[in-house]
N, C-alpha and C positions, 0 to 999 in steps of 0.2 A: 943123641941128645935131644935130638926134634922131637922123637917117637915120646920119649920121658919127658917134657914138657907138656906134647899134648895131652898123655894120658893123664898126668898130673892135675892140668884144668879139667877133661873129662870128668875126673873123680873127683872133686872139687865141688863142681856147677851138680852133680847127682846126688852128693850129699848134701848140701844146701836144700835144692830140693826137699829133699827127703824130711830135713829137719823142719822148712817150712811146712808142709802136710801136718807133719805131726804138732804141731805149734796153734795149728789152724784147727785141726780134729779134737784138741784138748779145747779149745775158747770155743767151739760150737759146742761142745757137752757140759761146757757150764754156763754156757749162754741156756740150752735148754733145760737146764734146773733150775734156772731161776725166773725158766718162763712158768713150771709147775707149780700151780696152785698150792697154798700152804696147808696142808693139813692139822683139824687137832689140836688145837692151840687158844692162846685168847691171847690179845692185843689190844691197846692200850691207840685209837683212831679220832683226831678229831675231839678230844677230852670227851669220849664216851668209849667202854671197854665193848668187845666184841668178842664172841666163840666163835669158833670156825671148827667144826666137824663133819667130817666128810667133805670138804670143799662147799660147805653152804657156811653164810654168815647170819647171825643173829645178834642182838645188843643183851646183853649180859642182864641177866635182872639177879642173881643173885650170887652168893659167895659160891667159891669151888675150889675143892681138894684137890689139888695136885696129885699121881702117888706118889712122891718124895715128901709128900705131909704138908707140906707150904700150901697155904691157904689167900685164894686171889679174893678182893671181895670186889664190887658191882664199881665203886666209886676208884678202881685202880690203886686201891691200897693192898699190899704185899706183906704178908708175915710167917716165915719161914718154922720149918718144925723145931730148929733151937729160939725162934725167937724174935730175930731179928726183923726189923720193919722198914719197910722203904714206899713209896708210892711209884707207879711208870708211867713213864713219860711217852707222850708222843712217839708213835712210830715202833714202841719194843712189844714186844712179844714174849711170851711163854708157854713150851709146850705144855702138853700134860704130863710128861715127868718131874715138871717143873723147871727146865733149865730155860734159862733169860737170852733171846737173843732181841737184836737191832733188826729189822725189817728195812728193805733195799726201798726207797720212796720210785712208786711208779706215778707216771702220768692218767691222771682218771682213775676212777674205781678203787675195786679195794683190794 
C-alpha cells in the first residue's frame, strides 16, 4: 500500500511538471510573436495613418488598395469593395489583404 502511495505521488509531481513546461513553452512562443515586428500593414497611430512594409514605417500620404479591393485613404478613412465606410481608430491596423485587426499598445515606439 506504501509502494502505491508513493508511486501515486511520484506520478503525480512528473506530470504536473510536465504540464508546467508545456504551459510555460506555449506563453514563451506567444510572448515571441508578439515581440515580431508587424509586417505589411497600415495603421491607423497617433491620429496619423502609417505603412509598415518590410518592418520600416512611413506616414501615409496617399490612398491604397488592399487586394480584397477595400480602399484605405491617407486621413483613416476605410471603404470596402461592396461599399461600406467606416474611419480607424487609434491603435487598429489593416493588413494588405485587408483584414482589420486591434494592435497590442507597447510602451514607446511604434
Amino acid at each position: 500500500m506504501k509502494k502505491l502511495l508513493i508511486l501515486s505521488a511520484v506520478f503525480i509531481m512528473s506530470a504536473g511538471a510536465t504540464f508546467a513546461q508545456d504551459k510555460m513553452s506555449a506563453k514563451q512562443d506567444h510572448m515571441s510573436k508578439m515581440n515580431k515586428p508587424m509586417k505589411d500593414c497600415v495603421m491607423m497611430k497617433d491620429g496619423k495613418m502609417w505603412v509598415m512594409k518590410g518592418g520600416k514605417s512611413m506616414e501615409m500620404t496617399q490612398t491604397m488598395t488592399m487586394s480584397n479591393g477595400t480602399m484605405v485613404m491617407a486621413d483613416g478613412s476605410v471603404k470596402t469593395k461592396a461599399g461600406k465606410t467606416m474611419m480607424m481608430k487609434d491603435g487598429e491596423s489593416m493588413s494588405m489583404n485587408g483584414k482589420m485587426m486591434k494592435m497590442m499598445k507597447k510602451e514607446g515606439g511604434m
